[in-house]
TIKOL-465592 format. One line per 8 residues: number of its first residue (from 1); their letters; for each residue x, y, z of C-alpha. Coordinates in steps of 0.02 Angstrom, whole numbers, plus 50000, padded with zeros to 5 digits. Layout:
N
NUM) A) X,Y,Z | ...
//
This chain:
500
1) XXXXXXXX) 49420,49625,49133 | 49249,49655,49005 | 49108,49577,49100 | 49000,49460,48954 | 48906,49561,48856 | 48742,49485,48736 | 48829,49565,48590 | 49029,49551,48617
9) XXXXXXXX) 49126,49667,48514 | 49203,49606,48341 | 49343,49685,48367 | 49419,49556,48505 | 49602,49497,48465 | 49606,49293,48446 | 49696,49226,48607 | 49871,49195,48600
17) XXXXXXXX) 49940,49040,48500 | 50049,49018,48649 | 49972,49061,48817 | 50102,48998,48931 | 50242,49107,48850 | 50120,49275,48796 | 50094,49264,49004 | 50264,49258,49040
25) XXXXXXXX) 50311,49401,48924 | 50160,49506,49013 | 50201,49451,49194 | 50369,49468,49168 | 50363,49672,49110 | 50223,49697,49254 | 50346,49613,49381 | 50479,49731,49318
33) XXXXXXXX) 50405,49902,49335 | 50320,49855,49508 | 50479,49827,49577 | 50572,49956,49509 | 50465,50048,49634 | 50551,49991,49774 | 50736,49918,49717 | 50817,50067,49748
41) XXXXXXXX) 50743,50078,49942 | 50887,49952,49987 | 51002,50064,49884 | 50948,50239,49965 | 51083,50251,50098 | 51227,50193,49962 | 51160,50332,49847 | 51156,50454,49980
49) XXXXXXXX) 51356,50420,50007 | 51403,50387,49837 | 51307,50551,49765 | 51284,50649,49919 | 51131,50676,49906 | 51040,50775,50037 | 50909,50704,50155 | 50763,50816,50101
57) XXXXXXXX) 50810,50734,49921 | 50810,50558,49974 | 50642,50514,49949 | 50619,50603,49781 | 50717,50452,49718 | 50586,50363,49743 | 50445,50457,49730 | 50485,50547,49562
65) XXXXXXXX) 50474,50363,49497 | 50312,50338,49578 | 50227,50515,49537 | 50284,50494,49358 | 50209,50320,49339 | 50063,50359,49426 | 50033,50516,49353 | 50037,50458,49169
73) XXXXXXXX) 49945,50284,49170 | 49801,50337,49119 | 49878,50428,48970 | 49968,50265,48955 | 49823,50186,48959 | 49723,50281,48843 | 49875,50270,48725 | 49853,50084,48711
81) XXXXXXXX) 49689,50085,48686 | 49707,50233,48520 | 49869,50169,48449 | 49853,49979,48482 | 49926,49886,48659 | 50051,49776,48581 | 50161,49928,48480 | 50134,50034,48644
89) XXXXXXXX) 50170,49893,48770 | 50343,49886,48679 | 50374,50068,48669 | 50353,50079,48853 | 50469,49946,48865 | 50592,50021,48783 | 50593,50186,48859 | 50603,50099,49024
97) XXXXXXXX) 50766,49990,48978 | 50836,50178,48909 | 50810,50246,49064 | 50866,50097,49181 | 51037,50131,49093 | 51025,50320,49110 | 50997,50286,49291 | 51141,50156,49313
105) XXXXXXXX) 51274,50307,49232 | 51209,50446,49337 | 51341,50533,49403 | 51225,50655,49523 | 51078,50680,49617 | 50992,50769,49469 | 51021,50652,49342 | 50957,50510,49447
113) XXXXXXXX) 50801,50577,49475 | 50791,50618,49303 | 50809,50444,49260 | 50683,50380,49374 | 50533,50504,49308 | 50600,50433,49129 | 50570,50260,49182 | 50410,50308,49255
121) XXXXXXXX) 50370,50374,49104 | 50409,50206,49004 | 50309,50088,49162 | 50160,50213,49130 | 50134,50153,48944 | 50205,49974,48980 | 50094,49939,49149 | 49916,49962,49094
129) XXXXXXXX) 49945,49899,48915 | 49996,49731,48989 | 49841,49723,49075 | 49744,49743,48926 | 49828,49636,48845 | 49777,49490,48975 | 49605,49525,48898 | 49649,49516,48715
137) XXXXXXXX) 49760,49368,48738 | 49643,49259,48863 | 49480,49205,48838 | 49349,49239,48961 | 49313,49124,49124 | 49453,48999,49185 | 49618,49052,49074 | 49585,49244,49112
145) XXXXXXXX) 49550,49225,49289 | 49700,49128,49313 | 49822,49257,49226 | 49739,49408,49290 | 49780,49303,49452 | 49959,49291,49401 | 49962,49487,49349 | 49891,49524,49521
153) XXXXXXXX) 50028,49418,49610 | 50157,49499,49528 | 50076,49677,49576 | 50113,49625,49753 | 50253,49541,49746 | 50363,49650,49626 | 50355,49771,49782 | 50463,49637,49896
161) XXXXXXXX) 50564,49542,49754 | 50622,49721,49726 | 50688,49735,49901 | 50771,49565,49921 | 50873,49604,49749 | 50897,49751,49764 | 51012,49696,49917 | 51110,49552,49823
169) XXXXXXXX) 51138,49682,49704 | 51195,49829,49809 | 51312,49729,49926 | 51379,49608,49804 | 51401,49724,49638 | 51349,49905,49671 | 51217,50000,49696 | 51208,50049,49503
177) XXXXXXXX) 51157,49881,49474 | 50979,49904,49533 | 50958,50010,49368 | 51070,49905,49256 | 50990,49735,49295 | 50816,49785,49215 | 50919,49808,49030 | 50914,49624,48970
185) XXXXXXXX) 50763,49616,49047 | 50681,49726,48968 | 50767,49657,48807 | 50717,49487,48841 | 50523,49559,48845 | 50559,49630,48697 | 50601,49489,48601 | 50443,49389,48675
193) XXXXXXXX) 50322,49534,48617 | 50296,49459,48444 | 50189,49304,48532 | 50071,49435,48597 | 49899,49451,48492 | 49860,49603,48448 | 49762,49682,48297 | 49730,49840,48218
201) XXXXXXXX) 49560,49831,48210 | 49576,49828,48426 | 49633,50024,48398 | 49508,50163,48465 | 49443,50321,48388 | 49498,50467,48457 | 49659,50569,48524 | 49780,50602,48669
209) XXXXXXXX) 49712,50716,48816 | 49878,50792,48829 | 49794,50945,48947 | 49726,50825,49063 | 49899,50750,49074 | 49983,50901,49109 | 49864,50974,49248 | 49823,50810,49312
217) XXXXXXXX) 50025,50754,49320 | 50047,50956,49379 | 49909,50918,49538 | 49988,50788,49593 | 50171,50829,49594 | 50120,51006,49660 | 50009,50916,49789 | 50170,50786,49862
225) XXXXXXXX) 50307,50944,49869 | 50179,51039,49949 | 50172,50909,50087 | 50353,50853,50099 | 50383,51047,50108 | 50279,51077,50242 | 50333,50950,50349 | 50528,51030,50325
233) XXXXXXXX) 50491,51215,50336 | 50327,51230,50430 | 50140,51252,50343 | 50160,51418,50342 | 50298,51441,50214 | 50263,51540,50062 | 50345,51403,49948 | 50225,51249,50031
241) XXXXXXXX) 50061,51369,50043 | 50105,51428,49847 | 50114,51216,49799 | 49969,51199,49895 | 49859,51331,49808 | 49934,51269,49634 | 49882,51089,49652 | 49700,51150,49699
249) XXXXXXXX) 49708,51240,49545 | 49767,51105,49435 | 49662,50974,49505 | 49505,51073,49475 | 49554,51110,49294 | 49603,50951,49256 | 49416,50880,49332 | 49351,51022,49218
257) XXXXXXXX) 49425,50944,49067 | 49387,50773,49113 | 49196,50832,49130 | 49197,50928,48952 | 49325,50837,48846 | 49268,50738,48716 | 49413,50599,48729 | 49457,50622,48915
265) XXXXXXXX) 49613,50543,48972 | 49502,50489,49117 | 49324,50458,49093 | 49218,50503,49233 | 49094,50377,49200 | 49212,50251,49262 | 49168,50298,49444 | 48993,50288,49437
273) XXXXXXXX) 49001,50106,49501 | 49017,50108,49670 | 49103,49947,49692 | 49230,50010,49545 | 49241,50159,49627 | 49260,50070,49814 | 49407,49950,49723 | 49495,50102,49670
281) XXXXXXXX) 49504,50191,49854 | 49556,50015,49930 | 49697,50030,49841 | 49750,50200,49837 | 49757,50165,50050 | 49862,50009,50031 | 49989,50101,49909 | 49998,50228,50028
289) XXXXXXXX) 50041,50105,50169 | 50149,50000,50083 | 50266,50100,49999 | 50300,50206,50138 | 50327,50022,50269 | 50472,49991,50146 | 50545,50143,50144 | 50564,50166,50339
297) XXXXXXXX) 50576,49980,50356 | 50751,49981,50252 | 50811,50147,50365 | 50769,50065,50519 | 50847,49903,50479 | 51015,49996,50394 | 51019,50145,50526 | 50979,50091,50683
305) XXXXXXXX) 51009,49887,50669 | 51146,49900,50561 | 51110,49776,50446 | 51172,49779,50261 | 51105,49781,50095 | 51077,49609,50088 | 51020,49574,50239 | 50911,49683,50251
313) XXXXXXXX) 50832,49622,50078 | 50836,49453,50155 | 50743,49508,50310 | 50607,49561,50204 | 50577,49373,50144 | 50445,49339,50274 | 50357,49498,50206 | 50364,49425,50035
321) XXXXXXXX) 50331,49235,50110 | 50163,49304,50173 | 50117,49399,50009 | 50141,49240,49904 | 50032,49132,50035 | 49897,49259,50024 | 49904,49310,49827 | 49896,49139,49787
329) XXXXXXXX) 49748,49076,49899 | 49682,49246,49853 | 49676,49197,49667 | 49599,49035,49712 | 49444,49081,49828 | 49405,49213,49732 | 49275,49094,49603 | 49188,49048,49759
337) XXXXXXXX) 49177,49213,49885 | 49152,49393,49861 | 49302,49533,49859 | 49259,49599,50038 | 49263,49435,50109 | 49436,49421,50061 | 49520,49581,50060 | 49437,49652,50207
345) XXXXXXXX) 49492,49523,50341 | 49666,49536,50248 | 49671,49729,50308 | 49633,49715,50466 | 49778,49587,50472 | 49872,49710,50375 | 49844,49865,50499 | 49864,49736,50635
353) XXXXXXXX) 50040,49698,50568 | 50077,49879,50556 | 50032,49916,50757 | 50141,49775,50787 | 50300,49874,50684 | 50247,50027,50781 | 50309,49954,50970 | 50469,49933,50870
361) XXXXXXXX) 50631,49997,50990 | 50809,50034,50935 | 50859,49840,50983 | 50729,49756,50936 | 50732,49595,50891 | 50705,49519,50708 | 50645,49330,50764 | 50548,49390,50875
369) XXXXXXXX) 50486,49561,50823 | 50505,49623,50649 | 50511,49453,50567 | 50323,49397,50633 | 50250,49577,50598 | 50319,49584,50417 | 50239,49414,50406 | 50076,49457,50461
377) XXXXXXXX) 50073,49622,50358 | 50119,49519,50195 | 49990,49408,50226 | 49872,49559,50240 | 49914,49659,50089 | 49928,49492,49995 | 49764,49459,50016 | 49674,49614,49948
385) XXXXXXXX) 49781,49637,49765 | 49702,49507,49678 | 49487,49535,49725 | 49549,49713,49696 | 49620,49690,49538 | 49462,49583,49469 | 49348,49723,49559 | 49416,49867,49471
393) XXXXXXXX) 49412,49823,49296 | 49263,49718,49288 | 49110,49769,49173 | 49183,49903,49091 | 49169,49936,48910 | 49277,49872,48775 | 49366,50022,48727 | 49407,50080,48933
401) XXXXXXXX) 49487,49938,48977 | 49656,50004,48968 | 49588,50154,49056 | 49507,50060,49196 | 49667,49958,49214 | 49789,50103,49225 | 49677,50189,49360 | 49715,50033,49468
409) XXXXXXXX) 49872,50060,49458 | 49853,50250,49460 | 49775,50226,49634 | 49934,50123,49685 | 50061,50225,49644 | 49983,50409,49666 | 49939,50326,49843 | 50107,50282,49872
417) XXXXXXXX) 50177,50435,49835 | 50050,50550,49937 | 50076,50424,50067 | 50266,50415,50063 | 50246,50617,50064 | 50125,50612,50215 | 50223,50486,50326 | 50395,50582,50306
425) XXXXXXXX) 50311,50720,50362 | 50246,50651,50521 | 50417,50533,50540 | 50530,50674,50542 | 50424,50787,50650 | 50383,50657,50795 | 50560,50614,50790 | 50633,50813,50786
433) XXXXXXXX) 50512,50822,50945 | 50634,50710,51032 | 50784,50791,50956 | 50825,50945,50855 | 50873,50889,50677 | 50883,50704,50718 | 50932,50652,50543 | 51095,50762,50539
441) XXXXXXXX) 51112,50706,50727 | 51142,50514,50686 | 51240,50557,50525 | 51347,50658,50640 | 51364,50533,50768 | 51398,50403,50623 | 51552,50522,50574 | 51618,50561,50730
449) XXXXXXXX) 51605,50417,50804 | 51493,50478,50958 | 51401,50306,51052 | 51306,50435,51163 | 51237,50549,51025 | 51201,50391,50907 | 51123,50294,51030 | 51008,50487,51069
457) XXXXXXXX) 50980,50501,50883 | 50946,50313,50858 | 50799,50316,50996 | 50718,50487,50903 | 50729,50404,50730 | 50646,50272,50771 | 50531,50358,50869 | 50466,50442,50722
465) XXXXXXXX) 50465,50283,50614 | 50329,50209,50733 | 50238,50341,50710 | 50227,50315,50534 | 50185,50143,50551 | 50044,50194,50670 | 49984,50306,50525 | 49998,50171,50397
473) XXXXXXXX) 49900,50056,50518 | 49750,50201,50501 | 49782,50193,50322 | 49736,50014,50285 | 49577,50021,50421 | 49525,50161,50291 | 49550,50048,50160 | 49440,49892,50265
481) XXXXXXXX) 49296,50021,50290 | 49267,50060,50105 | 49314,49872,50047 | 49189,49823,50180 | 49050,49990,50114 | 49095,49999,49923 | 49136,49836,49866 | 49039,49707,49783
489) XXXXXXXX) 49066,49538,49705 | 49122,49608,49528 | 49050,49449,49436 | 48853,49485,49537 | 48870,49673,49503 | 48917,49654,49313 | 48784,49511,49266 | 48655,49623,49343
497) XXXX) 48706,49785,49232 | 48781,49830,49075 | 48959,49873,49047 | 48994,50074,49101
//
């Protein structure tokens, strides 16, 4: 969001003649690709049968989506900002819906994940355009804060709305249906785009940085199999110690070209606010946290509980009951206290939730157990998207706001995916330490019908999913100590300075 300026750019689209509906069109498409993120968690183990797909594989389903739409937002962004946010919103929109049917059709392993870098492709142009668009659409003070409020709910909540349907969906229809379900959605924000102001005069000089895309995409993805490699076949492998060395490489290049290009895809000059900057790490640590909770939340709860699709989506409804509480106060109490004040109390409660999921047992209790820890962590996370959200875009210049928007949500999904990557890692190994191949121990005992090996391999797989929620419980006391260092009340900081 532009901080005020004493000469505002000429260029500014005029608000939207209709507010209420331009909001829901742009709430609507960020509420979409959020959850897409995590839909397909409920759907993993009915995937896994349907497409035998192997266990090393699993989690690329979800984080080729991630690493694709992390990996390209700020090309996204930068698109928006060159070629104009309204035509680009839709394009991303479209290729989304494409590949939402491409995914639902997929008769293998490899055309799934396929699909999902495809859609990541389309939530990477669609995701930070929308953003902008909150800022050509809404003036300044009251009607901006309150959308921007709405946009950051539906950041957080897309996450457990995705998990909740994403059961009805795979229990009642099929699986499938977590990809077909976004195609008259999409369509529906497709049709609404034409109340979205937009003008050409809001276009940007300049071009594409197609080789920071490439290296910087190349880093990333090199960096996540490097991990998830190492973790399977030891950090001495020739394959992980080879992605390893290649993501060093790429990352340097692509900060090179970042430093020397004249149209950068990301400008470094965006991190030399510190409370920007400080915004940005907060939530690259809760991304990393959260996406990786669902994932091992939905195995627990379908492995070693039992439950089904759709009740395990249900069960997450007191996660998604305590990121609604806290989004919404969040959105309120912002106009009256600073960013730390808010989201760093909400990750301690966060990390405090996530010790609480790490005493989890094989029978534990959900009324008593994983019910009020979901609750608490909900409430936690809730409570830090929307002073992040206002923090990380605030008093920057006209032409990087779609920049400075995707980067947010750069640091959500890149830390999801590096997290997801990390926490796998140390899952599988604490829970290999208390049997060999635990995994293929449970589905063994699942197939032959073996109580005395399940209930062995049920003890080590949950065994090493508490010690990924121990992890993610460091991860979001990272994130308190920067939000409690870095950040600043974005409204103080930007009066005081001009736009970066």
């Amino acid at each position: 969001m532009p901080s005020p300026t004493p000469n505002p750019t000429p260029t500014s689209a005029p608000p939207a003649h209709r507010p209420g509906l331009a909001l829901l069109v742009i709430a609507a498409a960020q509420l979409m690709v959020v959850l897409d993120g995590t839909i397909t968690n409920i759907a993993l183990p009915s995937i896994q049968n349907d497409l035998d797909v192997s266990a090393a594989n699993l989690a690329w389903i979800v984080n080729s989506y991630a690493l694709a739409f992390g990996g390209l937002l700020l090309l996204g962004g930068r698109a928006g900002d060159l070629f104009g946010r309204r035509r680009m919103f839709r394009a991303g929109i479209a290729v989304f819906t494409l590949a939402s049917l491409l995914g639902g059709v997929a008769s293998g392993e490899e055309v799934l994940i396929a699909s999902r870098i495809l859609q990541g492709v389309g939530a990477a142009i669609a995701a930070p355009t929308a953003l902008s668009l909150i800022a050509t659409n809404f003036p300044e003070g009251a009607p901006r804060n309150k959308a921007m409020g709405v946009y950051a709910a539906m950041a957080g909540l897309g996450s457990t709305v995705g998990l909740l349907l994403g059961g009805v969906l795979t229990d009642y229809l099929d699986w499938r249906w977590v990809f077909f379900v976004n195609i008259p959605i999409g369509l529906a924000i497709l049709a609404g785009t034409r109340v979205l102001a937009d003008t050409e005069a809001d276009r940007r000089p300049g071009r594409l940085d197609v080789p920071g895309a490439i290296t910087g995409t190349g880093g990333l993805l090199a960096l996540v199999h490097a991990i998830t490699r190492g973790g399977e076949h030891g950090w001495t492998d020739a394959l992980t110690l080879g992605s390893l060395a290649a993501a060093a490489v790429l990352l340097a290049v692509f900060l090179v070209l970042q430093s020397r290009t004249e149209n950068p895809m990301l400008p470094l000059r965006l991190f030399r606010d510190r409370s920007r900057s400080g915004a940005y790490a907060t939530m690259l640590f809760m991304g990393s946290g959260m996406f990786a909770t669902f994932y091992f939340l939905t195995l627990y709860m379908q492995q070693i509980l039992g439950y089904s699709p759709v009740r395990t989506g249900f069960a997450y409804l007191s996660f998604s009951i305590g990121m609604a509480i806290a989004a919404t106060l969040g959105s309120k109490l912002i106009a009256r206290h600073s960013p730390r004040s808010i989201a760093g109390p909400g990750l301690l409660v966060a990390a405090l939730g996530m010790l609480w999921l790490s005493l989890l047992e094989p029978g534990s209790p959900y009324a008593t157990h994983l019910a009020p820890a979901m609750l608490l962590t909900g409430l936690g996370l809730g409570s830090g998207f929307v002073p992040m959200t206002l923090g990380a875009v605030s008093g920057v210049r006209p032409e990087d706001t779609g920049i400075a928007s995707a980067l947010l949500n750069t640091a959500q999904q890149v830390g999801g995916a590096l997290g997801l990557a990390v926490l796998t890692t140390v899952s599988a190994a604490a829970a290999n330490d208390r049997l060999d191949d635990a995994a293929g121990a449970f589905h063994q005992a699942v197939a032959s019908a073996d109580p005395a090996l399940g209930a062995q391999a049920a003890e080590a797989l949950t065994h090493g999913y508490t010690a990924a929620f121990a992890v993610a419980a460091a991860l979001f006391a990272a994130g308190l100590v920067v939000t409690w260092t870095a950040v600043r009340t974005p409204g103080r900081a930007a009066a005081s300075r001009p736009a970066d």
